[in-house]
C-alpha positions as CSV (number, residue, x, y, z in Angstrom):
1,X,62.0,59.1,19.1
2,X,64.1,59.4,21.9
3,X,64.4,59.1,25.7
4,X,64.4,57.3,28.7
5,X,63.3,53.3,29.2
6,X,61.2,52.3,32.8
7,X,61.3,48.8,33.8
8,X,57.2,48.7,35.7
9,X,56.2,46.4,37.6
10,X,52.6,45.5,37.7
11,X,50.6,43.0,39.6
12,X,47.8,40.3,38.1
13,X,44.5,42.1,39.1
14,X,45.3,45.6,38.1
15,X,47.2,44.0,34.8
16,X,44.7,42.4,33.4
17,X,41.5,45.2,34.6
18,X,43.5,48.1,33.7
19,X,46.7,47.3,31.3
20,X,46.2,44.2,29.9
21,X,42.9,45.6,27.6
22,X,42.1,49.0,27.2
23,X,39.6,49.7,30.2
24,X,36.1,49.9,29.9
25,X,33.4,52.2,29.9
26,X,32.2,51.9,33.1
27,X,35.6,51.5,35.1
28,X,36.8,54.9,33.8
29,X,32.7,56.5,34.6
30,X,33.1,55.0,37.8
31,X,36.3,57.3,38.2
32,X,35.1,60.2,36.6
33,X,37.7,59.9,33.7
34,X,35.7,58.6,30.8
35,X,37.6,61.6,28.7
36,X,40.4,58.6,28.9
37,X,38.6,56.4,26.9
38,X,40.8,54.4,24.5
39,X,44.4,54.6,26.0
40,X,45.6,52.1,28.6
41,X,46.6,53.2,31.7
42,X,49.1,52.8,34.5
43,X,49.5,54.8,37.8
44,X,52.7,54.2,39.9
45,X,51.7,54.3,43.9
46,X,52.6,57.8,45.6
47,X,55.5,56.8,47.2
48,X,59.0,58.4,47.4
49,X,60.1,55.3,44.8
50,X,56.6,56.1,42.9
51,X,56.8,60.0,42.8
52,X,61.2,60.0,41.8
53,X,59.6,57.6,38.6
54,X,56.8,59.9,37.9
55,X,58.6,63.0,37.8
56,X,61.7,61.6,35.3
57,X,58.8,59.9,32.9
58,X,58.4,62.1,29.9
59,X,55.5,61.6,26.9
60,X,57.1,59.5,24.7
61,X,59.4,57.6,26.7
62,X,59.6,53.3,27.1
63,X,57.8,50.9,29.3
64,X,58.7,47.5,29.6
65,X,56.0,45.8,32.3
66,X,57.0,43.1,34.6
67,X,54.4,40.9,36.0
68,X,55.0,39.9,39.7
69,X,54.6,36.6,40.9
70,X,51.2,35.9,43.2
71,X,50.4,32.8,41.7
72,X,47.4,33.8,39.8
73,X,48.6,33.6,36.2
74,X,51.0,31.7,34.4
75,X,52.7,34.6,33.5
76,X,53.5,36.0,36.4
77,X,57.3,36.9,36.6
78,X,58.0,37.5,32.6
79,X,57.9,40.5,30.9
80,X,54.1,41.5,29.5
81,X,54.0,44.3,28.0
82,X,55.9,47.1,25.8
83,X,54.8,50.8,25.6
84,X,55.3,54.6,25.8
85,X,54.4,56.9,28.1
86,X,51.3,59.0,26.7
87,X,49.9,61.3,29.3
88,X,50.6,61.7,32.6
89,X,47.1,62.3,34.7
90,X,46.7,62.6,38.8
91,X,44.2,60.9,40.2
92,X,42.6,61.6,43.2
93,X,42.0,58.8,46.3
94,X,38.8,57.8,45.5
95,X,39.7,57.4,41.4
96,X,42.7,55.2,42.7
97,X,40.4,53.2,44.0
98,X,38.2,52.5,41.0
99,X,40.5,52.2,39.2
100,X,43.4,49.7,40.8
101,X,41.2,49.0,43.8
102,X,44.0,50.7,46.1
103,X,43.8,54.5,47.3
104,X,47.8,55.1,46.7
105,X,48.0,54.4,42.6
106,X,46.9,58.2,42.1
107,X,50.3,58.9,40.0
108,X,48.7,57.9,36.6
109,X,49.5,57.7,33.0
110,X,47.8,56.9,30.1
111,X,50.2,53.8,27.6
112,X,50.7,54.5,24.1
113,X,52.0,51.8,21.2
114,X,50.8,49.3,23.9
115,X,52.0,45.7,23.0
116,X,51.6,42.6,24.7
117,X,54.7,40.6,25.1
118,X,56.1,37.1,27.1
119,X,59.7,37.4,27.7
120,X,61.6,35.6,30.8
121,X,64.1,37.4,33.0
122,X,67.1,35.2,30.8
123,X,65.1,37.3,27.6
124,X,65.5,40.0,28.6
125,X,68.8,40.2,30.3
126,X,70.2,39.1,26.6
127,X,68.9,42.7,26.0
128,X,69.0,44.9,28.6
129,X,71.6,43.2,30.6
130,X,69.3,42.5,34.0
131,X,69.9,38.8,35.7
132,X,67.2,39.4,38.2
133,X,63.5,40.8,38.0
134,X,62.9,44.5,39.2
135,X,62.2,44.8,42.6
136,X,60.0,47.8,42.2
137,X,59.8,50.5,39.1
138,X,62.6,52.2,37.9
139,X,64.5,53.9,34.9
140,X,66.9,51.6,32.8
141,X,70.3,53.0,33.0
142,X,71.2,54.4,29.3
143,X,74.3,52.5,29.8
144,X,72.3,49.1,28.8
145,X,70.4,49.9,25.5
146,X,72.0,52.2,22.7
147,X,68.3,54.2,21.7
148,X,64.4,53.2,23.5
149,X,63.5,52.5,20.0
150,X,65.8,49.6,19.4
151,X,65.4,48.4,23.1
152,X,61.4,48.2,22.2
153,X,61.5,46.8,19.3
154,X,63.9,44.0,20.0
155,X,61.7,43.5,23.8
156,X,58.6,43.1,21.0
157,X,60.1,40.5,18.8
């Protein structure tokens, strides 16, 4: 499998409601979506940032979640999570808010091969080449992995 790698970032609430564990039953009937149920999901926020990594995501290609720090959790600035990208799926304001408790996360996407990880910023720089942690969503340059596949399964190790 090919394609390109995003480096997410994610905060606590959402992580653990949404990402974290699959969501439940009554999360995805209270946004209309229980056709969903099973797959984790994600939504970047409509922004300009938000939509230019919505449009260049492609089923099938990496995720590597960062956690960012709000002093909730003690992971909060590692690396959680690998996956794909399954689905995309817009939501609409009121789903948004369901969903991540927030109107603006309406560009969603359901997570595939999901798998929970704990990697600091020194971890994965030995890998991907990043010193500092991602100041907002973006795609990894293919310059610093040689195929998504290897890049996942050494960020799962």
């Amino acid at each position: 499998m090919s394609g390109d790698l995003f480096r997410i970032t994610v905060d606590e609430t959402n992580y653990s409601r949404v990402l974290g564990t699959s969501p439940d039953e009554w999360l995805l009937a209270d946004a209309n979506l229980s056709e969903l149920q099973g797959p984790r999901l994600w939504a970047q926020k409509n922004t300009d940032t938000g939509q230019q990594v919505y449009d260049a995501m492609e089923s099938g290609d990496g995720l590597l979640f960062y956690k960012v720090k709000r002093g909730i959790t003690t992971d909060e600035g590692m690396y959680v999570g690998t996956g794909r990208v399954g689905e995309k799926v817009r939501l609409d304001e009121e789903q948004a808010r369901a969903l991540f408790r927030t109107t603006v996360a309406t560009l969603a996407y359901t997570v595939t091969e999901f798998n929970q990880i704990r990697k600091s910023i020194e971890n994965v720089e030995g890998v991907l080449g990043y010193e500092s942690y991602p100041q907002s969503s973006h795609r990894v340059t293919d310059d610093r992995y040689t195929t998504v596949d290897r890049a996942l399964q050494t960020l799962s190790q």
